[in-house]
C-alpha positions in Angstrom: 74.7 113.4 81.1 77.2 115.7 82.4 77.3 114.5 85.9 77.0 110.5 84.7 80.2 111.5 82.4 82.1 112.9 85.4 81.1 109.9 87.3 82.7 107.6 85.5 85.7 110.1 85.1 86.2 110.1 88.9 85.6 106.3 89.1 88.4 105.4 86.7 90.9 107.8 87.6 90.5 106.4 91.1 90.4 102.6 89.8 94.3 104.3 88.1 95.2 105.6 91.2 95.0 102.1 92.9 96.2 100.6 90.0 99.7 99.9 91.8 100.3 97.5 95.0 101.6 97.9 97.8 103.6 101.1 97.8 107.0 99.3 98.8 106.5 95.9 97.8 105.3 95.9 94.4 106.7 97.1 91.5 106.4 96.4 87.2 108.9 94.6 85.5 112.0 96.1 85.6 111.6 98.4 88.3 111.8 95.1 91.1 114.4 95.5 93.6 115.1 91.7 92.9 116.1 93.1 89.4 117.8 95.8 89.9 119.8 94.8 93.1 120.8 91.6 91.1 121.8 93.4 87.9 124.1 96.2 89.8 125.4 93.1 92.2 126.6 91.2 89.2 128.1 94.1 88.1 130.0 95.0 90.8 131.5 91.5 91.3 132.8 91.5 87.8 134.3 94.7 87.9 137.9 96.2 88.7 138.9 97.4 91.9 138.6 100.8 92.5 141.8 102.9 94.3 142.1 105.2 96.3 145.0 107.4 95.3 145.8 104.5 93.0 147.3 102.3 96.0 144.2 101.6 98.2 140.8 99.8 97.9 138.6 103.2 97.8 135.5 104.0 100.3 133.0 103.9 97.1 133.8 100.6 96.4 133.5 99.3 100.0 130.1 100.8 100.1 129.4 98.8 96.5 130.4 95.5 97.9 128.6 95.9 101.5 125.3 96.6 99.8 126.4 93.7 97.1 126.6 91.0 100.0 123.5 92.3 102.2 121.3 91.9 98.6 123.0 88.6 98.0 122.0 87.4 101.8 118.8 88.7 101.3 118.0 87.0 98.0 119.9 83.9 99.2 121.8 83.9 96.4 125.1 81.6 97.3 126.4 81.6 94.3 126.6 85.5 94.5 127.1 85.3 97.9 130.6 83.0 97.4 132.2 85.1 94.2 131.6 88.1 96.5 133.9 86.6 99.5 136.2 85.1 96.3 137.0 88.7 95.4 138.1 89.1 99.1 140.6 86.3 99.6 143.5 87.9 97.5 143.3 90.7 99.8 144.5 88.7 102.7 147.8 87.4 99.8 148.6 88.5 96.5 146.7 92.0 97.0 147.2 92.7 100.6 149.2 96.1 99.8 145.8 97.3 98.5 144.3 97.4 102.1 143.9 101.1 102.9 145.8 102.5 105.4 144.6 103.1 109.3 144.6 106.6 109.4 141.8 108.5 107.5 138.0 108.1 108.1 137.9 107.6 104.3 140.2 104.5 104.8 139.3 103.4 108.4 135.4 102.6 106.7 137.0 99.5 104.7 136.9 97.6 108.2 133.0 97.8 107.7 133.6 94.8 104.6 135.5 92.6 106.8 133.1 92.7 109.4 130.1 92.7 107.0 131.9 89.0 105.5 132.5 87.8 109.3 129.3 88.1 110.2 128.4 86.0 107.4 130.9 83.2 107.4 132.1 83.7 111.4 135.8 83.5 109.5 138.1 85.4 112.2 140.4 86.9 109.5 137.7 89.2 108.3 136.7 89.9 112.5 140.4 90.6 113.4 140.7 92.5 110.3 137.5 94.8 111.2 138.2 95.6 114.2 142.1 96.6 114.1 140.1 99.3 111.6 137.3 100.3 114.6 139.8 100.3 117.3 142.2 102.5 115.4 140.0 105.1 114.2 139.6 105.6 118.0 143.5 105.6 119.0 145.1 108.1 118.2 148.6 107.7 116.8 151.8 109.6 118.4 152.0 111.9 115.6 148.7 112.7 115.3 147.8 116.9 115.3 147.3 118.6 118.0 144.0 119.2 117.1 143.4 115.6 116.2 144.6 114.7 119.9 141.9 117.6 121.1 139.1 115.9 119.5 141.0 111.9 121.5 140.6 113.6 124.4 136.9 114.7 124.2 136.0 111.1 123.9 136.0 111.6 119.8 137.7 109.8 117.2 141.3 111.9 116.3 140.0 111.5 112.5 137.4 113.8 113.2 137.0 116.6 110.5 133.4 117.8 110.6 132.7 117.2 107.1 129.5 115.5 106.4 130.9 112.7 104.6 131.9 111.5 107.9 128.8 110.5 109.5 128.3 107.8 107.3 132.2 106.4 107.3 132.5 106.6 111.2 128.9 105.0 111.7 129.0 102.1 109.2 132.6 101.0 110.9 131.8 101.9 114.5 128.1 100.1 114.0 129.7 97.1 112.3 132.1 96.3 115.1 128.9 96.7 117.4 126.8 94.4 115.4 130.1 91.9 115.0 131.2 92.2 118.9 128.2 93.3 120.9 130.6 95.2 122.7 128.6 98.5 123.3 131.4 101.1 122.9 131.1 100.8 119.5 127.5 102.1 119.2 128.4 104.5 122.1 131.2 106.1 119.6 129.1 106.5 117.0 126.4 107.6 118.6 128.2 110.3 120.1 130.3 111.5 117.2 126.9 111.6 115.7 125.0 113.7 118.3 128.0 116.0 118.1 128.0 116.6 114.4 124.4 116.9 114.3 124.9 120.0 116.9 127.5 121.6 115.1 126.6 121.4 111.8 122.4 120.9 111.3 121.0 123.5 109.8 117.8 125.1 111.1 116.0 123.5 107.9 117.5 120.1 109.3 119.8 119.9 105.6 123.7 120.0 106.1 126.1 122.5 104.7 129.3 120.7 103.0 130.8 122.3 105.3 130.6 124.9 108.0 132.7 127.3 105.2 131.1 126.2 102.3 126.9 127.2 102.6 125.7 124.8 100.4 123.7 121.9 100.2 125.7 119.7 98.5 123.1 116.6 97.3 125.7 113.6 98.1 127.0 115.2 101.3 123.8 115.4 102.8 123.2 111.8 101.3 125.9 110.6 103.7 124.1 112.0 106.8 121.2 110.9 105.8 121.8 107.4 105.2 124.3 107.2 107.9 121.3 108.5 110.8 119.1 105.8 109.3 122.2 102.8 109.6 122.5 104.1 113.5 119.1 103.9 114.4 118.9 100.8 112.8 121.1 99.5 116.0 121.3 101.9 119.0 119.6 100.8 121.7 116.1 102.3 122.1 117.4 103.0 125.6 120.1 104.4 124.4 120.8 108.1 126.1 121.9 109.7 122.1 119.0 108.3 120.5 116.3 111.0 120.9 118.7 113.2 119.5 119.4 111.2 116.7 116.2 110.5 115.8 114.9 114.1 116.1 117.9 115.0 113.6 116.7 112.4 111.2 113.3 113.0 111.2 114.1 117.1 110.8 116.5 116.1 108.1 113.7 114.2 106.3 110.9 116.3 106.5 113.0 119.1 104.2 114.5 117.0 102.2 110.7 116.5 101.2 110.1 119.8 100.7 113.0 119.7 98.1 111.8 116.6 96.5 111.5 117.3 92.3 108.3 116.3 90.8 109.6 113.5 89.2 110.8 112.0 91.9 114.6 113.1 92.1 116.9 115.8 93.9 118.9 118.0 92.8 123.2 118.4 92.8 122.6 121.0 94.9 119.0 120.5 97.0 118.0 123.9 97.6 118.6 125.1 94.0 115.6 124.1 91.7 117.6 125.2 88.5 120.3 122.6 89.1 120.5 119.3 87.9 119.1 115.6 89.0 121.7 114.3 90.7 121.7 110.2 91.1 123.9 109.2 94.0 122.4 111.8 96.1 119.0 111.3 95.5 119.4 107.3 95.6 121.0 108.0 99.2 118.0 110.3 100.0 115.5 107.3 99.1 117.2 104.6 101.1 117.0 106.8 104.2 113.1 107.4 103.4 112.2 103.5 102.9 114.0 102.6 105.8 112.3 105.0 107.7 109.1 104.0 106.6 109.9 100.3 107.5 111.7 100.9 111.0 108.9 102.8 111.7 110.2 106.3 112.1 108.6 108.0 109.1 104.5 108.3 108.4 104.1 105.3 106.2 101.4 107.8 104.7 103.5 110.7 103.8 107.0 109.0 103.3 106.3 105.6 101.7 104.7 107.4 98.0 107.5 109.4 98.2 109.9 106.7 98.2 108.5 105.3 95.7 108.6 108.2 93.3 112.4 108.4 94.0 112.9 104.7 93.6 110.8 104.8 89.9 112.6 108.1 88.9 116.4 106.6 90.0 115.6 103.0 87.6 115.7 104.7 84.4 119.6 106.3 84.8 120.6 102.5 84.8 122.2 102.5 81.3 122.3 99.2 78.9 125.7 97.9 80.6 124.4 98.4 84.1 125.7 101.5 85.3 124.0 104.2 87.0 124.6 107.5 85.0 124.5 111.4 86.0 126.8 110.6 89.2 128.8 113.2 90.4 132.0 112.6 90.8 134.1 112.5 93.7 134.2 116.4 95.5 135.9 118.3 97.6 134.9 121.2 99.5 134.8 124.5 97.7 133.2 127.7 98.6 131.9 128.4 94.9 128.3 127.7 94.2 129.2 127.1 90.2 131.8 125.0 91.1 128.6 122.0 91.7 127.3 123.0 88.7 129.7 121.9 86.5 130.9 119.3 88.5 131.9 116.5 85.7 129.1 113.5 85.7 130.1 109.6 85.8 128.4 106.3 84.7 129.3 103.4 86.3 130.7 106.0 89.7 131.0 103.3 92.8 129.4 106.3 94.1 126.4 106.2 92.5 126.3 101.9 92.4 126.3 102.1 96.2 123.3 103.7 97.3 121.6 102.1 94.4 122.0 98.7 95.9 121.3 99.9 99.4 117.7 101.1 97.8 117.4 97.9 96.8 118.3 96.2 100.0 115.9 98.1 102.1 113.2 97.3 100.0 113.5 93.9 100.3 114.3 94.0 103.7 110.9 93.2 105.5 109.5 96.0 108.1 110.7 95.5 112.0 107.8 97.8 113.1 104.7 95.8 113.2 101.1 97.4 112.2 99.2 94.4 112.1 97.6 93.1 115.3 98.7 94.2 118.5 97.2 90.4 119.2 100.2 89.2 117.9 102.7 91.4 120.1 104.1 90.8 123.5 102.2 93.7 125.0 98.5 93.3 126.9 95.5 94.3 124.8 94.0 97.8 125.0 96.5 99.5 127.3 99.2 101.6 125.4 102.7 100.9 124.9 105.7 103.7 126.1 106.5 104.9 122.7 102.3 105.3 121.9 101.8 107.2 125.0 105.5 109.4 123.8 103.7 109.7 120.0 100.4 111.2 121.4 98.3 107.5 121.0 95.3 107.6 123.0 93.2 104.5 123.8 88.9 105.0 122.5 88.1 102.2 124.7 89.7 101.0 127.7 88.9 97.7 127.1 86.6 97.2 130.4 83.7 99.7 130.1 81.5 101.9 127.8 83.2 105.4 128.7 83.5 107.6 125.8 81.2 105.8 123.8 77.0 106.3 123.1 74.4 104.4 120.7 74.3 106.4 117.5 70.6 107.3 118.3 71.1 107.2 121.8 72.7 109.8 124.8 73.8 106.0 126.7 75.4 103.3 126.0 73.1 100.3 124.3 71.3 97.6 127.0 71.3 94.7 124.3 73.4 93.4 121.4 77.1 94.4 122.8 78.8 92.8 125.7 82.0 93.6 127.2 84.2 90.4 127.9 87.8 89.6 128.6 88.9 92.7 127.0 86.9 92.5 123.7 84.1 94.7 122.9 81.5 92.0 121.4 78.8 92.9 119.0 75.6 90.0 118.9 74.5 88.2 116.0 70.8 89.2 115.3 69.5 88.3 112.0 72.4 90.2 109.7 70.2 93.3 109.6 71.5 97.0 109.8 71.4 98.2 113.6 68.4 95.8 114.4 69.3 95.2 117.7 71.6 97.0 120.4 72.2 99.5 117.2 75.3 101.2 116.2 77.7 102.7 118.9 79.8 106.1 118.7 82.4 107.8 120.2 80.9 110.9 122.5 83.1 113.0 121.4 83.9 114.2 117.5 87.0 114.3 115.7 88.6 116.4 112.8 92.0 115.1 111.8 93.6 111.8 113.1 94.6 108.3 113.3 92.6 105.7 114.4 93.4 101.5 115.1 90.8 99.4 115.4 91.6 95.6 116.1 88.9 94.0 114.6 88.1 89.8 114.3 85.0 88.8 112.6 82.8 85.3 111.5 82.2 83.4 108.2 79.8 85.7 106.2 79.8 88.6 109.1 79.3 92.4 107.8 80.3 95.5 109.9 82.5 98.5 109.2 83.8 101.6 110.8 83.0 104.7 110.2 84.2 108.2 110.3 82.7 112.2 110.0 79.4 110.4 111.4 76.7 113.0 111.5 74.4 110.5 114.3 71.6 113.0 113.8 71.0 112.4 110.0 69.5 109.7 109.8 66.7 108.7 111.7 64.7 106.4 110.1 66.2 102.4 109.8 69.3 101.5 109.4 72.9 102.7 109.9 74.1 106.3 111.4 75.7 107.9 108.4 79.4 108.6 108.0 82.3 107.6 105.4 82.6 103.8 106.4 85.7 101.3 106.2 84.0 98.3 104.9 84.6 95.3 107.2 83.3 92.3 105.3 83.8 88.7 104.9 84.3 88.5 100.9 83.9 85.0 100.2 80.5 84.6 102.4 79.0 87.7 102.4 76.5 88.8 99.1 77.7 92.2 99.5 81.0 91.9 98.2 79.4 91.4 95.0 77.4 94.6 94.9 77.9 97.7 94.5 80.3 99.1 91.7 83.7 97.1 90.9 84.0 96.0 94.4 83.4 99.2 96.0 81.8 97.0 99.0 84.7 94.5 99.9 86.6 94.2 102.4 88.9 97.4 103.1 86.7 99.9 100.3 85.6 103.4 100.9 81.8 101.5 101.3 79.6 102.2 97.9 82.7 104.9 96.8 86.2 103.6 96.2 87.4 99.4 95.9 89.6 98.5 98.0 93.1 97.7 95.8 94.9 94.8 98.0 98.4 92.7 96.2 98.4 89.3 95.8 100.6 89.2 99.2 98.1 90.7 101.1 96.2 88.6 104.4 93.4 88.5 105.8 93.0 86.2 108.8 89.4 84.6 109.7 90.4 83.2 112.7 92.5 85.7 114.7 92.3 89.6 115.3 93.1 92.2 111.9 94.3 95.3 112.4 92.4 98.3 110.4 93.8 101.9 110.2 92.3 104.7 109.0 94.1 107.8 108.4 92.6 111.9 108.2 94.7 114.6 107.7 92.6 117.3 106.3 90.9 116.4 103.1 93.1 113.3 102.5 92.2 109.8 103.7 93.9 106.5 103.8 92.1 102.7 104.3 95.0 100.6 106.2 94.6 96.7 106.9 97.4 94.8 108.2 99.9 97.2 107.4 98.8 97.7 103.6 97.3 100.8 102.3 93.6 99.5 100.3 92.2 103.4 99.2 93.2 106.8 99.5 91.2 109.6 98.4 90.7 113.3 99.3 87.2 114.5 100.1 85.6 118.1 99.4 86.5 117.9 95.8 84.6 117.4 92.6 85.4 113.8 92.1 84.4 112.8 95.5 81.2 114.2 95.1 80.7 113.3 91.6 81.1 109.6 94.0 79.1 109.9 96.1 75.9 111.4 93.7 76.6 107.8 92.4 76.2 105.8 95.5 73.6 105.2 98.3 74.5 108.2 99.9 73.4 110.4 97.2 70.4 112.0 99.2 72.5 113.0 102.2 72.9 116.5 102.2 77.4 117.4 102.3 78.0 113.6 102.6 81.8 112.7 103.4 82.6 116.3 103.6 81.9 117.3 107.4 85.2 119.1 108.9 84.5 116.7 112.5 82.6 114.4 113.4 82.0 110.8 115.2 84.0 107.6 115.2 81.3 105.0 114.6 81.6 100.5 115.2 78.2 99.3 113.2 76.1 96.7 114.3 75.5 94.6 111.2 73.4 91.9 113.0 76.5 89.6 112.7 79.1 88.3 115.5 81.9 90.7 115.4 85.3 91.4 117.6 86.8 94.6 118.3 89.7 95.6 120.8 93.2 97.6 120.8 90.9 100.8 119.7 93.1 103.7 119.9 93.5 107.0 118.4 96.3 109.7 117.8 95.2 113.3 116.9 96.6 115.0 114.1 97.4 118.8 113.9 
């Protein structure tokens, strides 16, 4: 009784764990980015300006209105689109004396609007406008400082101060005029402005002081590095000389900020401090850089995406009734007193906090520019590895021509029957639909512990396979399949099995006879072309992957797993699933199946 009650306790609380969709892309009512980007970008274009010193448009509300108009071009909303451009036209009339100044980076960063608005309507105003904004922040005036024409003559901007903050207002200006122009000096500015801060002021933990006199980690401060790293490498040139640099900052940046992540989802006012408070703005900031890393492919999708999500589920809930973001802190100066960000005063409604909220939105509606499905579909040749896999430690399991590296489970060669090696696809024979029947399954030679493994895989109507993982070759050796934890590979709608086994613990995608499979609505499958299927160990954790979607995730060696697998038809096989190496395993099924692009990076 006790182990069929634990059972079931195991299968729900995975059937609740998979109870969500699609980490990024699906979310409950209320929690939608659709919703909440169009709530806050109402909002915004309803309400007063906000000034700067009370004369000029202030940064907080430039940042507002970009991420207003990107969610309105993203959603296609005209109507939202158009008011949003209405509330700029006085600004070129009746409220023209409320364009900031050219000489602070806190007042250079309005040119980022105008160029936002000219790449939308291609209306030279808002271009000439912009750029008299990039090319000033780079030109220094004759009264400038002498320490302000130091940094000119280094090849910086003269409003260089090294405070944080900066690296978001130089980059969003400098990479607008890039984006607007396609002249490159603009990326080249900001790139190395960027590169530059990141050496003088990165800590060894990858977080940012406020400043180099003031040893804190201030949550909003940071937030401006961190989302301005993520708008750079959104556009500098993967050739680009800086961009290593950059990206190593980012990712350093990201793994502590991790580290520092709340259980509920949030950060703290100050990061490092686990008695402070949640702070909004901050942590919305921190949770636009992590989805966009995720989706530009920068970030494990693995380790990065759930935690997105936390921070985007925790961050909904300080919207208030009249649609502003609450527990912002308000605008901050440098200060070398620790208490002085605890009892900084909190806002609702802060520009400050609005912004990053609507960026959050935006990036998780923008759609992913890295693709993980089929390498079929890329402009690369199958089974030979691209620069950046060969950089990230990607090695290919089949070099798409012969049998190295690979064995019949039951056998020390290669099988003479039922696979065939043609035009770069590794072919498996229909024979009947019976387990390892014919040529049998096949294996890598060598065993594995932790890792990540791609398998392009194309099968027929009503075809069975599956690959497996931790395959002990020498267990079983009657009839039937070598034993290992298997990625079901399964035609659904043709194939009996998907009908069996325990809540569709045998489709296509499941932990085989363990865990269903949990794919959203959007999800594809495609029958006539080349799938790609990723499988994911680090350790005790696993992940199911299948065109870029994560289908199961479990961690082995536990008493859930095994309460599992004393439920399934592995039962009888003595430490099932919980192996610390072992082989990579394609089954023959004794149906026509497709396999190429097999690769494989090694975890530590």
């Amino acid at each position: 009784m006790y182990k069929k009650i634990l059972f079931v306790s195991a299968l729900f609380s995975v059937q609740c764990m998979f109870a969500q969709d699609d980490v990024l892309t699906s979310f409950s009512e209320g929690y939608t980015p659709e919703e909440v980007g169009k709530r806050l970008a109402c909002h915004f274009v309803d309400d007063r300006h906000d000034l700067y010193g009370g004369r000029w448009i202030h940064y907080a509300e430039v940042c507002t209105w970009n991420g207003a108009i990107r969610y309105a071009v993203l959603t296609e909303d005209r109507k939202l689109i158009t008011r949003l451009q209405d509330k700029f036209e006085p600004l070129f009339s009746t409220e023209k004396k409320l364009l900031p100044a050219m000489n602070h980076v806190d007042l250079n960063m309005f040119g980022s609007l105008a160029l936002e608005l000219y790449q939308i309507t291609k209306d030279k105003r808002y271009l000439d406008l912009g750029i008299a904004y990039a090319d000033t922040q780079w030109e220094a005036p004759g009264n400038a400082k002498p320490e302000e024409k130091a940094w000119a003559e280094k090849g910086y901007t003269w409003q260089t101060r090294l405070w944080i903050d900066d690296m978001y207002m130089i980059t969003i200006l400098q990479t607008q005029a890039y984006n607007a122009t396609g002249d490159r000096k603009y990326i080249d500015r900001a790139a190395k402005e960027m590169v530059m801060y990141l050496n003088e002021l990165q800590r060894p933990n990858g977080l940012f002081y406020h400043a180099p006199d003031v040893p804190f980690y201030w949550g909003r401060g940071d937030g401006w590095m961190a989302v301005g790293m993520a708008e750079l490498l959104r556009y500098l040139p993967e050739e680009h000389k800086d961009r290593p640099r950059i990206m190593e900052g980012f990712r350093t940046m990201m793994k502590s900020l991790k580290t520092y992540q709340r259980p509920d989802g949030m950060w703290n006012q100050l990061i490092d401090e686990p008695d402070c408070w949640a702070e909004t703005s901050g942590s919305a900031m921190f949770a636009c850089a992590f989805i966009t890393g995720v989706k530009q492919g920068w970030l494990a999708a693995g380790e990065y995406a759930p935690a997105a999500r936390k921070a985007w589920r925790a961050l909904v809930p300080y919207i208030d009734e009249r649609n502003n973001v609450t527990e912002v802190c308000i605008g901050t100066g440098k200060k070398n007193d620790k208490q002085y960000y605890y009892d900084r005063p909190r806002l609702a409604g802060d520009f400050h906090g609005q912004a990053p909220y609507l960026w959050c939105a935006v990036a998780l509606l923008e759609k992913s520019s890295v693709s993980v499905v089929s390498p079929s579909a890329q402009n690369h040749e199958p089974n030979v590895l691209t620069e950046n896999e060969i950089q990230e430690g990607w090695k290919l399991l089949w070099d798409g021509k012969t049998t190295d590296g690979w064995r019949g489970a039951r056998l020390h060669t290669f099988p003479e029957k039922g696979w065939s090696i043609k035009d770069g696809i590794l072919k498996v024979h229909k024979s009947g639909g019976s387990e390892s029947a014919n040529g049998g399954d096949i294996v890598t030679v060598k065993k594995y512990t932790n890792f990540i493994v791609k398998v392009d895989v194309k099968i027929t109507k009503g075809a069975n396979s599956g690959i497996k993982y931790f395959v002990d070759s020498d267990l079983n050796k009657g009839e039937g399949s070598a034993i290992g934890c298997e990625f079901q590979i399964l035609d659904d709608n043709n194939h009996p099995d998907a009908k069996l086994g325990v809540k569709g613990n045998r489709t296509l995608g499941s932990l085989y006879d363990l865990i269903p499979s949990k794919r959203p609505p959007s999800f594809t499958f495609d029958m006539d072309g080349f799938n790609t299927a990723m499988i994911i160990v680090k350790d005790n954790k696993v992940e199911h992957w299948l065109n870029g979607v994560k289908l199961v995730e479990y961690e082995r060696n536990n008493q859930m797993f095994n309460a599992l697998v004393a439920y399934s038809k592995y039962k009888n096989w003595p430490n099932f699933g919980n192996h610390s190496e072992g082989n990579i395993l394609l089954q023959d099924h004794g149906d026509e199946v497709f396999f190429k692009n097999i690769k494989i990076k090694e975890l530590e």
